[in-house]
Biotite code that builds the C-alpha atoms (Angstrom):
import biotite.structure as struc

atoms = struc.array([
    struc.Atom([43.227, 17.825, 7.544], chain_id="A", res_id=1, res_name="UNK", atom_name="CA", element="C"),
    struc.Atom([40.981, 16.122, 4.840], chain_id="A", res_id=2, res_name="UNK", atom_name="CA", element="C"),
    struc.Atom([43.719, 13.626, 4.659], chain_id="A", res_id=3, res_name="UNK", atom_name="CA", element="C"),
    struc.Atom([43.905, 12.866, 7.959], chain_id="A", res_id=4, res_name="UNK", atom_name="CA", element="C"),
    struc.Atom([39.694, 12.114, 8.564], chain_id="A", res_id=5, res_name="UNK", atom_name="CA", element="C"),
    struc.Atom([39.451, 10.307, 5.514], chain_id="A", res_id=6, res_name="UNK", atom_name="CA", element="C"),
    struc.Atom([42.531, 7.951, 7.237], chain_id="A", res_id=7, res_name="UNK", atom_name="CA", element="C"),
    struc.Atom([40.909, 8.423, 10.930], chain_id="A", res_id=8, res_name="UNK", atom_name="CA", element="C"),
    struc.Atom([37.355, 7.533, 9.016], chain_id="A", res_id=9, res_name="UNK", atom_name="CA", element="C"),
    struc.Atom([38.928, 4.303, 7.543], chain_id="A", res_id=10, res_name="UNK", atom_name="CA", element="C"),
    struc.Atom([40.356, 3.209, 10.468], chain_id="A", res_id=11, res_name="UNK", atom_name="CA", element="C"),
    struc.Atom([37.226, 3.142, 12.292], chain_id="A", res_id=12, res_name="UNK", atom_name="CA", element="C"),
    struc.Atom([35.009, 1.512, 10.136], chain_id="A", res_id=13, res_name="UNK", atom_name="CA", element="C"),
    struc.Atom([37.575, -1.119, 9.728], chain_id="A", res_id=14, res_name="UNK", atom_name="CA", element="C"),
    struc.Atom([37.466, -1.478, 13.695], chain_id="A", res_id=15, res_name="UNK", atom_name="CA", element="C"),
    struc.Atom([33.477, -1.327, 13.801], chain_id="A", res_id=16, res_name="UNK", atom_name="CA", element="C"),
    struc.Atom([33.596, -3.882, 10.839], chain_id="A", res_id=17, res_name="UNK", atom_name="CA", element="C"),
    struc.Atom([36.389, -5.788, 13.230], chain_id="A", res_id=18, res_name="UNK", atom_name="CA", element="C"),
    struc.Atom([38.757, -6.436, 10.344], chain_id="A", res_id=19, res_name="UNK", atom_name="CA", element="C"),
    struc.Atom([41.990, -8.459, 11.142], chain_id="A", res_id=20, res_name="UNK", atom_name="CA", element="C"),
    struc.Atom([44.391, -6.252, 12.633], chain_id="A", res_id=21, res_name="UNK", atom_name="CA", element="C"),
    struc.Atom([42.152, -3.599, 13.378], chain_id="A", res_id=22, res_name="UNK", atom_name="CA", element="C"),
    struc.Atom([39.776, -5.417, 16.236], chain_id="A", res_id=23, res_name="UNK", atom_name="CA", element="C"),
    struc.Atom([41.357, -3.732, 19.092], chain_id="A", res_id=24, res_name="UNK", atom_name="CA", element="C"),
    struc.Atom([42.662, -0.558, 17.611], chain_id="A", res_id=25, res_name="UNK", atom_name="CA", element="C"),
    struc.Atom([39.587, 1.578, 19.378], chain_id="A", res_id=26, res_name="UNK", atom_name="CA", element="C"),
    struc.Atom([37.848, 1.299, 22.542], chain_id="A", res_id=27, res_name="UNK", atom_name="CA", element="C"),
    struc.Atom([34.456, 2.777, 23.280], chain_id="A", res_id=28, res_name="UNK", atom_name="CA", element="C"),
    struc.Atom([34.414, 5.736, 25.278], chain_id="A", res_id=29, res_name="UNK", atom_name="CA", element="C"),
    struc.Atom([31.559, 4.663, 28.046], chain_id="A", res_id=30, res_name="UNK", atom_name="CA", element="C"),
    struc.Atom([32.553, 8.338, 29.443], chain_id="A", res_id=31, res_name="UNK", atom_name="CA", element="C"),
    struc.Atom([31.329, 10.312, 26.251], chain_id="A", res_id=32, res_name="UNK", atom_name="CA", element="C"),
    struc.Atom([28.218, 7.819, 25.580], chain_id="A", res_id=33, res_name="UNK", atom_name="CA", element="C"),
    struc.Atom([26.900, 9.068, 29.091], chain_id="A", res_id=34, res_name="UNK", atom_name="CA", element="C"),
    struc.Atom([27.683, 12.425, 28.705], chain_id="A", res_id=35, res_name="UNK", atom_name="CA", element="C"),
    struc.Atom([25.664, 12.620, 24.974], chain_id="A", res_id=36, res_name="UNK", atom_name="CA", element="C"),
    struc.Atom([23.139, 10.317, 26.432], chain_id="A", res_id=37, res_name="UNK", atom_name="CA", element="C"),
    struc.Atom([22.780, 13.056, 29.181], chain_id="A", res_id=38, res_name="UNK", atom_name="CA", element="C"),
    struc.Atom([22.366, 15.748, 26.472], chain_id="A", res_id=39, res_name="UNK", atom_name="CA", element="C"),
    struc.Atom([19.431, 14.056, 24.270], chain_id="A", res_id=40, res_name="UNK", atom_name="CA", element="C"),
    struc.Atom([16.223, 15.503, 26.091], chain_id="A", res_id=41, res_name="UNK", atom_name="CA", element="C"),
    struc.Atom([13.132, 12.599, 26.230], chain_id="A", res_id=42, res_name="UNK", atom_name="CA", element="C"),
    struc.Atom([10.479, 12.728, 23.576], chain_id="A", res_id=43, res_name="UNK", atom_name="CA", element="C"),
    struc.Atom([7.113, 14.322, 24.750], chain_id="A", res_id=44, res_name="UNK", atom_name="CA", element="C"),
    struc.Atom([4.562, 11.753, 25.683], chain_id="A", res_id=45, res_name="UNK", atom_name="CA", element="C"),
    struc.Atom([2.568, 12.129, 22.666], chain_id="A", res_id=46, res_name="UNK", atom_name="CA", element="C"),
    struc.Atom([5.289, 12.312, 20.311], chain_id="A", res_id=47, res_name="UNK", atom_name="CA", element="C"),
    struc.Atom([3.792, 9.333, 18.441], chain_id="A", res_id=48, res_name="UNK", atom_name="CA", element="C"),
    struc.Atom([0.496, 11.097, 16.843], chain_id="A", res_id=49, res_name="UNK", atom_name="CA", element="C"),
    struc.Atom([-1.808, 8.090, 16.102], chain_id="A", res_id=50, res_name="UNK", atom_name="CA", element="C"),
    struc.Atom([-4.551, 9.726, 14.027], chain_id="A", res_id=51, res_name="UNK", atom_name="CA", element="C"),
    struc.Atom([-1.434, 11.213, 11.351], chain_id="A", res_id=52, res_name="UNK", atom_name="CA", element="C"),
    struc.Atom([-0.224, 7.392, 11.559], chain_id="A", res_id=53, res_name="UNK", atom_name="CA", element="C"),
    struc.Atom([-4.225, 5.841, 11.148], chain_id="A", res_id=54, res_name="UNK", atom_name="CA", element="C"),
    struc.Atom([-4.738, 8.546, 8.420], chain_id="A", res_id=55, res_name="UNK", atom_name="CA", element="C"),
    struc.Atom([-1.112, 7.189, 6.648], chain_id="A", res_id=56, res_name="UNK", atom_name="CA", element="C"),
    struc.Atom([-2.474, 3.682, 6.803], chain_id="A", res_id=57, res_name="UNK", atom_name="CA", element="C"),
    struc.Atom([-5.933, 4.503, 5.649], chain_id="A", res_id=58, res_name="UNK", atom_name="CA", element="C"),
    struc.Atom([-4.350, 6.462, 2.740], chain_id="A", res_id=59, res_name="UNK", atom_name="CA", element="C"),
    struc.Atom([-1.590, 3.181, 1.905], chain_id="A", res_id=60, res_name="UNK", atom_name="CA", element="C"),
    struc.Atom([-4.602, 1.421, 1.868], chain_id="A", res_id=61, res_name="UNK", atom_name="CA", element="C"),
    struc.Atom([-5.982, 2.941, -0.505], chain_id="A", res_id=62, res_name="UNK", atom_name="CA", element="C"),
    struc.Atom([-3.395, 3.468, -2.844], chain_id="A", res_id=63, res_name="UNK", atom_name="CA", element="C"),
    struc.Atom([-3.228, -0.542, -2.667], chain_id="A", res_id=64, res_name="UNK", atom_name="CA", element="C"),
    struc.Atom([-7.023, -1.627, -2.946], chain_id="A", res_id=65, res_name="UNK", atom_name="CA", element="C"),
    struc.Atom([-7.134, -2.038, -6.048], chain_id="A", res_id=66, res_name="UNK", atom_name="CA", element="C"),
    struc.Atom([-4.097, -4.051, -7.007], chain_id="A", res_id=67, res_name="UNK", atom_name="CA", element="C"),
    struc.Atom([-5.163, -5.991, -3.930], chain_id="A", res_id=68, res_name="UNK", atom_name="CA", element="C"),
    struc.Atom([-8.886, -6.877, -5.206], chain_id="A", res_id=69, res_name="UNK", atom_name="CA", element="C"),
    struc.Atom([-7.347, -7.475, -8.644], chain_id="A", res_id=70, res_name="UNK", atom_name="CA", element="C"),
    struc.Atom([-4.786, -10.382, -7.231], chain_id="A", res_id=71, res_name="UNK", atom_name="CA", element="C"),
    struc.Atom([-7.786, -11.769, -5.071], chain_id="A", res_id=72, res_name="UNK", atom_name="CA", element="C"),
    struc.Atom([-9.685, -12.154, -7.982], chain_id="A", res_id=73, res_name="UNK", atom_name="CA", element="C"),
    struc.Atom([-6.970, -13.731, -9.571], chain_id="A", res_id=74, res_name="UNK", atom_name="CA", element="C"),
    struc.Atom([-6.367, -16.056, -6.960], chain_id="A", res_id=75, res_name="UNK", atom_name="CA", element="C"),
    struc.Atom([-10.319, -16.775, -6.955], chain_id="A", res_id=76, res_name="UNK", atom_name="CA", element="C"),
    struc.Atom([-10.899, -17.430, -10.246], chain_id="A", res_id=77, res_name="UNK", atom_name="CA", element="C"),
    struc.Atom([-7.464, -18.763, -11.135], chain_id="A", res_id=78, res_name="UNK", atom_name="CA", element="C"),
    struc.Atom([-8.624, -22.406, -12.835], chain_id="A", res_id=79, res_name="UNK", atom_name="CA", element="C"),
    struc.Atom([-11.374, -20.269, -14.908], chain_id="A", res_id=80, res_name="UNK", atom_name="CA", element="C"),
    struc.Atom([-8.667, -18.091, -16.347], chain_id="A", res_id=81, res_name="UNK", atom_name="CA", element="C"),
    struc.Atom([-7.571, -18.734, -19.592], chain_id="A", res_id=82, res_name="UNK", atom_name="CA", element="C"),
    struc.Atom([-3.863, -18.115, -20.198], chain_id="A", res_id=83, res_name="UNK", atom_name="CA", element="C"),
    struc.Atom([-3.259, -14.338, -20.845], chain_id="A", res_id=84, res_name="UNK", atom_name="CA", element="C"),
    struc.Atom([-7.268, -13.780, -20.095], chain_id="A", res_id=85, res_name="UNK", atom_name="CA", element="C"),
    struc.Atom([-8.058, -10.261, -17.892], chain_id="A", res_id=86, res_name="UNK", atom_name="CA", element="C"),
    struc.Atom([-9.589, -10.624, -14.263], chain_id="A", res_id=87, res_name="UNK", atom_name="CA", element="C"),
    struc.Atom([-11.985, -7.825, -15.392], chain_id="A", res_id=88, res_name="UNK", atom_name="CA", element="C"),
    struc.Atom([-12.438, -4.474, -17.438], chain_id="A", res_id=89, res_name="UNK", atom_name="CA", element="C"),
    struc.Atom([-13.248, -1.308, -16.248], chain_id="A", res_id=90, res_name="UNK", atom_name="CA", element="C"),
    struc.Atom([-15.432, 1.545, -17.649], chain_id="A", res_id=91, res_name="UNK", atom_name="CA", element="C"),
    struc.Atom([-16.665, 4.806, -16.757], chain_id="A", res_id=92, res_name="UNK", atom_name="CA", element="C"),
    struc.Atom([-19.057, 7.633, -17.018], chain_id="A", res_id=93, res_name="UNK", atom_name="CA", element="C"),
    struc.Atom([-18.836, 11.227, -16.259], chain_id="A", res_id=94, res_name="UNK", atom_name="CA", element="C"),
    struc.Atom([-21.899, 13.684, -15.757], chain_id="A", res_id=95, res_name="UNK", atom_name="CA", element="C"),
    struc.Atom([-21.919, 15.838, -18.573], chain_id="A", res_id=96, res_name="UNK", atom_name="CA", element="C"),
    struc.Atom([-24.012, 17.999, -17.011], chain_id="A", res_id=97, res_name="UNK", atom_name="CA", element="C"),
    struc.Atom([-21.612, 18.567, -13.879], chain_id="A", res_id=98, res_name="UNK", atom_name="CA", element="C"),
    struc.Atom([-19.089, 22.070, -14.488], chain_id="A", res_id=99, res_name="UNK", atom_name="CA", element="C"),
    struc.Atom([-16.641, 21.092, -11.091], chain_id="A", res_id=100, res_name="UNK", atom_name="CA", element="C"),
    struc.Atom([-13.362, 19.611, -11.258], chain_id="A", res_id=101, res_name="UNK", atom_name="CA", element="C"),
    struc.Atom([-13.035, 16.752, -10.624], chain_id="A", res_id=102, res_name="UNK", atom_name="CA", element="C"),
    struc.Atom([-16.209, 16.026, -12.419], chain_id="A", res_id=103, res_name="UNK", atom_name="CA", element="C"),
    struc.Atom([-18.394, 13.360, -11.386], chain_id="A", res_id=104, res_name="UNK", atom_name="CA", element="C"),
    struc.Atom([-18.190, 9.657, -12.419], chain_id="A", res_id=105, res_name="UNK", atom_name="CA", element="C"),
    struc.Atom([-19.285, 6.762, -12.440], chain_id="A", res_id=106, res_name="UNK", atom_name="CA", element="C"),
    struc.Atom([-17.047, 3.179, -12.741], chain_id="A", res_id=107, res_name="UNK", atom_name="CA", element="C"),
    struc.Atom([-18.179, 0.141, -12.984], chain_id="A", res_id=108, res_name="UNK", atom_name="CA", element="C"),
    struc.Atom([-16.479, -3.028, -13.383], chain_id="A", res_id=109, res_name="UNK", atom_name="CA", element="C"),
    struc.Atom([-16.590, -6.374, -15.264], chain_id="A", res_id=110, res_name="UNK", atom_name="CA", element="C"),
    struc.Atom([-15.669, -9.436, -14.125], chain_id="A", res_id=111, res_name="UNK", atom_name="CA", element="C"),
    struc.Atom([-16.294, -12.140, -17.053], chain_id="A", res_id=112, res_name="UNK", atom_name="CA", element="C"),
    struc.Atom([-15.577, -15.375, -15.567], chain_id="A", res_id=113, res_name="UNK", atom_name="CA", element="C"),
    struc.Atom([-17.945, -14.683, -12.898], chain_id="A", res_id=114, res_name="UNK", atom_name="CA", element="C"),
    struc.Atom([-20.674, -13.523, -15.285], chain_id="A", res_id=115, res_name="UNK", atom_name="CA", element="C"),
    struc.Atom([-20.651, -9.972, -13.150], chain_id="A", res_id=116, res_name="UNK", atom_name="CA", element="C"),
    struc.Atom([-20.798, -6.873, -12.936], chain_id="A", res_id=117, res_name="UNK", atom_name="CA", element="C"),
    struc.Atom([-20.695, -4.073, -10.791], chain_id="A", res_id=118, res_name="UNK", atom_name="CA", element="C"),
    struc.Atom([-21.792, -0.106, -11.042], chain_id="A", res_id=119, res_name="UNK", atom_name="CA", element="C"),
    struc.Atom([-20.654, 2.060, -8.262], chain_id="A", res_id=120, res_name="UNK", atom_name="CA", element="C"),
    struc.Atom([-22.740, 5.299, -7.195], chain_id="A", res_id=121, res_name="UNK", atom_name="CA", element="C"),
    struc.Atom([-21.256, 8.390, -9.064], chain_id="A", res_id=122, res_name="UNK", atom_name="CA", element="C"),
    struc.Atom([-18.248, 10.237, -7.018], chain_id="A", res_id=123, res_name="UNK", atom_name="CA", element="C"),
    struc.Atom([-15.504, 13.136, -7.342], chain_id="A", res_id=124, res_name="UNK", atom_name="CA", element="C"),
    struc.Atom([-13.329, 12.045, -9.764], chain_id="A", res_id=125, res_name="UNK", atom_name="CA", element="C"),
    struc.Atom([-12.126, 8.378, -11.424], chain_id="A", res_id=126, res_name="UNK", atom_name="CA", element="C"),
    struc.Atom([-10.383, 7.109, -8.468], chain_id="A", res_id=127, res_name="UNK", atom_name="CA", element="C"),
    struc.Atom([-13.049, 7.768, -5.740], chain_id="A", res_id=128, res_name="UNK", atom_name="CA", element="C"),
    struc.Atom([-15.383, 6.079, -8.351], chain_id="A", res_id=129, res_name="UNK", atom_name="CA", element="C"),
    struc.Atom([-13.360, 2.904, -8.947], chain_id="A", res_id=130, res_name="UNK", atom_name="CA", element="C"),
    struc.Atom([-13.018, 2.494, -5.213], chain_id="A", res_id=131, res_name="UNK", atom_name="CA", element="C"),
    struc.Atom([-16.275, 2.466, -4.631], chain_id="A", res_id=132, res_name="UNK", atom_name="CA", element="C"),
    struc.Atom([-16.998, -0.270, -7.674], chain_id="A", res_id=133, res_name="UNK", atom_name="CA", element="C"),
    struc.Atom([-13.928, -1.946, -5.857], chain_id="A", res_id=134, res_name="UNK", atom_name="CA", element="C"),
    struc.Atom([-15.831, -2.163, -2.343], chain_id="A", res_id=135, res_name="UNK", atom_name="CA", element="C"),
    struc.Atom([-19.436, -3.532, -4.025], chain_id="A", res_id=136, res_name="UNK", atom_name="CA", element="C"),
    struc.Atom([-16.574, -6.233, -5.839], chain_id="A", res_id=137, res_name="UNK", atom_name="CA", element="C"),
    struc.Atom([-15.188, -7.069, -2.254], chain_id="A", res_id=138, res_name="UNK", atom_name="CA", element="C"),
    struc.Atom([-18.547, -7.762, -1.294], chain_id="A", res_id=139, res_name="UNK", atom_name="CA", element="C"),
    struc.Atom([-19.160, -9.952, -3.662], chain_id="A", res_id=140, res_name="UNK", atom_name="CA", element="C"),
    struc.Atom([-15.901, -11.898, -3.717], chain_id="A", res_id=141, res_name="UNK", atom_name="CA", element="C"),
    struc.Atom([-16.698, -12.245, 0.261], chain_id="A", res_id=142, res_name="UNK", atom_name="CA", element="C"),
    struc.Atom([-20.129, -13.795, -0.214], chain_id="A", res_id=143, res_name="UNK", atom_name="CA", element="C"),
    struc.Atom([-18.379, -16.096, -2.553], chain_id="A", res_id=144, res_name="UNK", atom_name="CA", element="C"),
    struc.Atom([-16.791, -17.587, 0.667], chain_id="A", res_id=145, res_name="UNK", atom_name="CA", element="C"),
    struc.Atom([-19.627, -19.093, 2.204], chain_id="A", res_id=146, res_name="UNK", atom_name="CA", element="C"),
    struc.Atom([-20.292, -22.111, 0.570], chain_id="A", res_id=147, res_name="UNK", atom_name="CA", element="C"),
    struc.Atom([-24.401, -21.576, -0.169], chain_id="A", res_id=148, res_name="UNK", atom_name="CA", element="C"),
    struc.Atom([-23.938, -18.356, -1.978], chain_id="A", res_id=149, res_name="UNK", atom_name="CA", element="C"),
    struc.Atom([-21.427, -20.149, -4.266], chain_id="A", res_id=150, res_name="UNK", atom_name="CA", element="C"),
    struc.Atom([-23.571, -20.281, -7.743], chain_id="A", res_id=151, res_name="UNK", atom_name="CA", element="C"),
    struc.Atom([-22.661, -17.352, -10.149], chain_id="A", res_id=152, res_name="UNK", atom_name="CA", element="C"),
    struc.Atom([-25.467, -15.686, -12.303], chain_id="A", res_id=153, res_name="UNK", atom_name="CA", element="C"),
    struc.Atom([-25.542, -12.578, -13.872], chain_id="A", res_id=154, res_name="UNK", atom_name="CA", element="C"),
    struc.Atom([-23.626, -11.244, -17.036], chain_id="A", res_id=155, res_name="UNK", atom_name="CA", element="C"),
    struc.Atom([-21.375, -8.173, -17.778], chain_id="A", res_id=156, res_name="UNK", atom_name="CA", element="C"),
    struc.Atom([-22.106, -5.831, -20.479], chain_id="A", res_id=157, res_name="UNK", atom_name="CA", element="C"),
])
């Protein structure tokens, strides 16, 4: 019987595919696609969830903000950048004195062709600490867009 689907399989994908010779070797069966269409019940009305699919985007956005930021600032600075030159460098710090897991920290980030730096507030653990150095960047990089607030000042250390 193996034989025989692995033929009758063929065949049919051959038909769907509408090979020469095989274009009119099956027909649809509009009888059976009513009857299974009869069968499938219809989804319940909320069967969409949208705070599970907000919470999925919030958390893919997430995941992406940095490597986002980092190709903005790319894009930004792009003629300052010398060839092989970082966009920035991160460091952090963690509260010595703090005994949970994750411990506290404290990133901040350098951006040396804009002469900046920035030093997020301390947070659980090195991610939730680079994101928030990454949001105090975004503001900057936004107040670059308005044409008075263009002159840079300030160094990194």
């Amino acid at each position: 019987h193996a034989s025989e689907a692995k033929e009758d399989t063929a065949k049919r994908v051959l038909w769907y595919l509408q090979c020469p010779g095989y274009e009119n070797l099956f027909e649809p069966d509009v009888q059976g696609v009513a009857a299974v269409a009869k069968e499938i019940p219809t989804p319940p009305s909320n069967w969409v969830n949208l705070s599970e699919d907000d919470e999925s985007v919030q958390a893919a956005e997430r995941k992406t903000a940095v490597m986002r930021l980092q190709n903005r600032l790319q894009q930004s600075f792009a003629k300052k950048l010398k060839p092989g030159q970082g966009v920035w460098e991160w460091s952090y710090e963690t509260d010595a004195s703090d005994e949970n897991w994750p411990p506290l920290q404290r990133a901040t980030v350098c951006v040396p062709v804009a002469h900046q730096s920035f030093t997020g507030p301390w947070k659980r653990g090195q991610r939730e600490a680079q994101l928030e150095a990454c949001q105090m960047l975004q503001g900057f990089l936004d107040s670059l867009e308005r044409p008075e607030d263009a002159l840079l000042s300030g160094t990194c250390q």
